[in-house]
N, C-alpha and C positions, 0 to 999 in steps of 0.2 A: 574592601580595604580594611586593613586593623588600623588600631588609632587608641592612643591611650594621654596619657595626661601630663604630655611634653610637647616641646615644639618642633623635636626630630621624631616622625613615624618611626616605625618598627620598619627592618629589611625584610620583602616577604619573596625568598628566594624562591620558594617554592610551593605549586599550587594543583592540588589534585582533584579528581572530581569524577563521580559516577552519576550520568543523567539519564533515569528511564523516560521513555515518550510514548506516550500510549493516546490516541484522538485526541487529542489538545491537551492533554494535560501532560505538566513538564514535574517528576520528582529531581530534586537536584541535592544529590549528596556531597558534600563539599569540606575539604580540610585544607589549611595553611601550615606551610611551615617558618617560619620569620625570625629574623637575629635579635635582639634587643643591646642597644649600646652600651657600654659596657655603665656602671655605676645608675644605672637607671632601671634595676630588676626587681625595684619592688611597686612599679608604675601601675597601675588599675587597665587592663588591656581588654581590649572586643574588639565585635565585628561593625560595619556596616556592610551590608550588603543589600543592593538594586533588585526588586525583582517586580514585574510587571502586571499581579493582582496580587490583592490581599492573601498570604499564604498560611498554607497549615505548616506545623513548627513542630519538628521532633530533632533529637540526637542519640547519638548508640555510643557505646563507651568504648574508647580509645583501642580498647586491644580487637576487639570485634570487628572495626572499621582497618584495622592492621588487616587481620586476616584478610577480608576481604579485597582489601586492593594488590595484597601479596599470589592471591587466587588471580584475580583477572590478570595479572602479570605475568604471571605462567603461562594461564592459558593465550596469550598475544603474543608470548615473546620473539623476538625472531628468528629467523636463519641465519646460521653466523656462519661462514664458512672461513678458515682459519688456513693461510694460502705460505706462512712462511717456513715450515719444512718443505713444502716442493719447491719454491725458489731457492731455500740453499742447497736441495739436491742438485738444481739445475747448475746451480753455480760450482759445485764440485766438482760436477763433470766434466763441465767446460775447462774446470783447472788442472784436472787430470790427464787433458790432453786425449779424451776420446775420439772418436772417429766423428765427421761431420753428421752421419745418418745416425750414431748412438746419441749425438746431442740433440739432433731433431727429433725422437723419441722421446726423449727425457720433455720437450719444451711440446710437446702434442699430449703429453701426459699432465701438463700444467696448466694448456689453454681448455681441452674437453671437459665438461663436468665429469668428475668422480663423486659422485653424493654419497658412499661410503664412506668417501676418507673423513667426511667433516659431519659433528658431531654437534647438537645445537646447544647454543647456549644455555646454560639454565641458573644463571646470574640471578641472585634474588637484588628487591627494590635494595639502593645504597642506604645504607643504614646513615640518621642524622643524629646533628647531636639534639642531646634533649634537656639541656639546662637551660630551655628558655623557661619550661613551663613545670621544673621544678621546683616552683619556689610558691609563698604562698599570697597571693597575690589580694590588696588591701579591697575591702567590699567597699561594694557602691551600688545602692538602691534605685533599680531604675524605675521605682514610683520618685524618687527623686524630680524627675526626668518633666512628669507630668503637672509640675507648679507651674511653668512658663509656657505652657505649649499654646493656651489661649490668644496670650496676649504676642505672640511669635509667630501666627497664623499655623502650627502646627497642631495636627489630631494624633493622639496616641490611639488607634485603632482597639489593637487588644493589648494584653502584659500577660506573659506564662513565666512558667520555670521547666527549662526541657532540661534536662541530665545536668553538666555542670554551668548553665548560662540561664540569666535572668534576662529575659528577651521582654524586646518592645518592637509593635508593627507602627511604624508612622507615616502619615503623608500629609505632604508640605504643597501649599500653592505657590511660594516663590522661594526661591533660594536663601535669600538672608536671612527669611525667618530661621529655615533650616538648621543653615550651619551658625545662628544667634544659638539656637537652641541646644546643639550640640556644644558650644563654646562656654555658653553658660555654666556647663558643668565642667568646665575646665579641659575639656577637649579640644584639639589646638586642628581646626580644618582654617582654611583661608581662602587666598586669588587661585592659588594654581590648583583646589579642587573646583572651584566654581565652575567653569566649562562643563565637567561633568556631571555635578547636581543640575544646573540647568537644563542639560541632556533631559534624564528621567525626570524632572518637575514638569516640563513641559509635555512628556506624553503618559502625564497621571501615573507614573509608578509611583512602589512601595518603597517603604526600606524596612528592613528587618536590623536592627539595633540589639546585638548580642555579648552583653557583660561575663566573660568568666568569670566564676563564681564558685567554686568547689564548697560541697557542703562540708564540715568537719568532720575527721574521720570517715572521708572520703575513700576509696580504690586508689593507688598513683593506677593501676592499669586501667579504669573507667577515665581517667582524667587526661592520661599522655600516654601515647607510645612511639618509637621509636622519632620520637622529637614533636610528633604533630599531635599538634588538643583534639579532643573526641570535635567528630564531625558535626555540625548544623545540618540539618535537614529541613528541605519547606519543598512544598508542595505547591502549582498553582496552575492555573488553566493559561495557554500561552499556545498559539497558531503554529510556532515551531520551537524546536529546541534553542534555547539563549545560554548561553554563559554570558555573564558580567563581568567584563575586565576594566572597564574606561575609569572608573576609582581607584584600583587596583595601579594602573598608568601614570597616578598624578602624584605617588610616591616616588618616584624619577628611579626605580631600580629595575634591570632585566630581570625578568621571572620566568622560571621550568614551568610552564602546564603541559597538565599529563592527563588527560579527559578520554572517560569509557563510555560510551553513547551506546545502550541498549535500545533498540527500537522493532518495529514491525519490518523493517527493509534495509538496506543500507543504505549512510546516509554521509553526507559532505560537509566540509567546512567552508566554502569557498575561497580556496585560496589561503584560509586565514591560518589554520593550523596543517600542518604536513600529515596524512592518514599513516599508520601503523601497521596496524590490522584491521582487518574486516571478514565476518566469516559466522557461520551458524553459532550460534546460543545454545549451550547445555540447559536444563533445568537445574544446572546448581547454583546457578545466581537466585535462581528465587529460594531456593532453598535455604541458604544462607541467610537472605533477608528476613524472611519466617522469619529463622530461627535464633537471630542474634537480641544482643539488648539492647532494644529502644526502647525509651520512653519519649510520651503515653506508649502504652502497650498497644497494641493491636492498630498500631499506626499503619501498616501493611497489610492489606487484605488478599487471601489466597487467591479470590477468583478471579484478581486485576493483576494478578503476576505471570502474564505471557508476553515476554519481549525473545522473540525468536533470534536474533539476530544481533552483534556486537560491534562497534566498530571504537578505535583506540586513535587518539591525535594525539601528537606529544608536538611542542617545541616550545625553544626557549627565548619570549619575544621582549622588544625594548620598549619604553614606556611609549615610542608614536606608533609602534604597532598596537597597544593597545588605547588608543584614543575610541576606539567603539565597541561595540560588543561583539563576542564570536554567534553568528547567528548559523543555524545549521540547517540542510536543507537535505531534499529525499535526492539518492545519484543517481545521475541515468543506468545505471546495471548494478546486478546482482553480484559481479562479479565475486569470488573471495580473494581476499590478500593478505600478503605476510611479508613484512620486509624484509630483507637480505643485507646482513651487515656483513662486510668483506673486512677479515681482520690480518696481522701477519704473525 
């Protein structure tokens, strides 16, 4: 969830995500996109974000994490097949007063696949707007953070600084402490996130607490691109793949997730997100990751970059579809897939 230093959250329309799974350990790359209301853009904005062990913490700079999610997009996108020049052939004909058997041609030429005629899409990702995050946004020190945490029953775990966010890992034994702790500095959480802090307090998760923070004479392209802040990256050992949405939920807005699950097999959402694509793994995904800018450096190591296999979820759900977490599991087949968009 974002959350900054009002008492209406940020809109977070839109939310994307690349999660490698390799024997229990989950990489979870992850970007927002979010509205800010209008006369409140100069607010101190981050993250919180659930995850289920203490994690390691990198980001890659805004335009790198463009490429790449613009790469998986290609490579998933679908089959479109585009059907409204033969329905208005068919409909000329019929107007023309053809023969019964010349119209039944035309309408057998309409129902058989012709995979010639139709051509795939190759739509790139919708471009957003990006004046959320050009602007420059007031510092806040999150050793700040760590005066109250004692007496709030909360532990600030570690503190870094990844790319443009001053990160804190915390975990909390009850709720009030929590959200005392977060309030304390003038962060507005309440009743309608409790439900889901309670959730993760109760089965010992983390949270990762991430402050934008752009150093001066910053990159805008290390910092934003095409509306979404450079990605957060953690790392953590987890039974199967998780997204976190249930925080995400208690903002009361429908949210786009568009989640790329690289894994050893294909793999499901149950029910929770509708599959895209699914299908063999080039090695340009690791290659890309090598070779882009994270820091710390060498957050990616070569010889743990084998995820053979991809699979793409997208939909756009309403805050009780995300009351829990998207947990993801292995599918019963191999099959491959590609959606089929029917257009006119």
């Amino acid at each position: 969830m974002m959350f900054w230093r009002e008492t209406i959250p940020p809109k977070i329309p839109y939310q994307r995500a690349l999660i490698l799974f390799d024997k229990g350990t989950e990489t979870l790359i992850l970007q927002s996109r979010y509205e800010i209301p209008k006369g409140d853009r100069n607010s101190t904005l981050g993250w919180v974000v659930p995850v289920p062990a203490v994690p390691e913490v990198a980001s890659m700079a805004a335009d790198m994490a463009q490429g790449l999610f613009m790469g998986l997009s290609e490579y998933s996108r679908p089959r479109v097949t585009i059907i409204g020049p033969t329905v208005f052939a068919v409909l000329f004909v019929a107007v023309a007063g053809l023969s019964l058997l010349t119209l039944l041609v035309c309408l057998l030429s309409f129902v058989l696949p012709l995979p010639q005629r139709f051509k795939e899409n190759r739509g790139r990702l919708a471009r957003y707007s990006m004046w959320g995050l050009l602007i420059c946004f007031p510092l806040i020190s999150i050793r700040g953070f760590a005066a109250a945490n004692r007496s709030l029953g909360v532990d600030v775990i570690a503190e870094q600084r990844v790319g443009i966010y001053d990160v804190s890992v915390v975990r909390s034994d009850n709720t009030e402490g929590l959200i005392g702790w977060l309030n304390k500095n003038d962060f507005k959480f309440g009743d309608r996130d409790r439900a889901a802090f309670d959730s993760y307090i109760s089965k010992r998760w983390c949270f990762v607490v991430a402050i934008i923070n752009p150093s001066t004479g910053e990159e805008e392209r290390r910092i934003v691109s095409e509306g979404l802040a450079a990605p957060l990256i953690l790392r953590f050992p987890h039974t199967n793949p998780t997204y976190p949405v249930a925080l995400t939920g208690t903002g009361g807005f429908e949210t786009e997730i568009v989640i790329y699950l690289a894994s050893s097999t294909k793999m499901t959402a149950n029910d929770r997100l509708t599959l895209r694509f699914a299908g063999e793994l080039r090695k340009w995904l690791s290659r890309e990751l090598l070779s882009a800018d994270i820091n710390p450096e060498g957050f990616f190591d070569p010889k743990k970059m084998n995820f053979p296999y991809l699979c793409k979820f997208k939909d756009r759900l309403t805050p009780d579809r995300m009351r829990e977490d998207i947990i993801f599991s292995e599918a019963e087949d191999d099959k491959p897939y590609r959606e089929h968009i029917v257009k006119w």
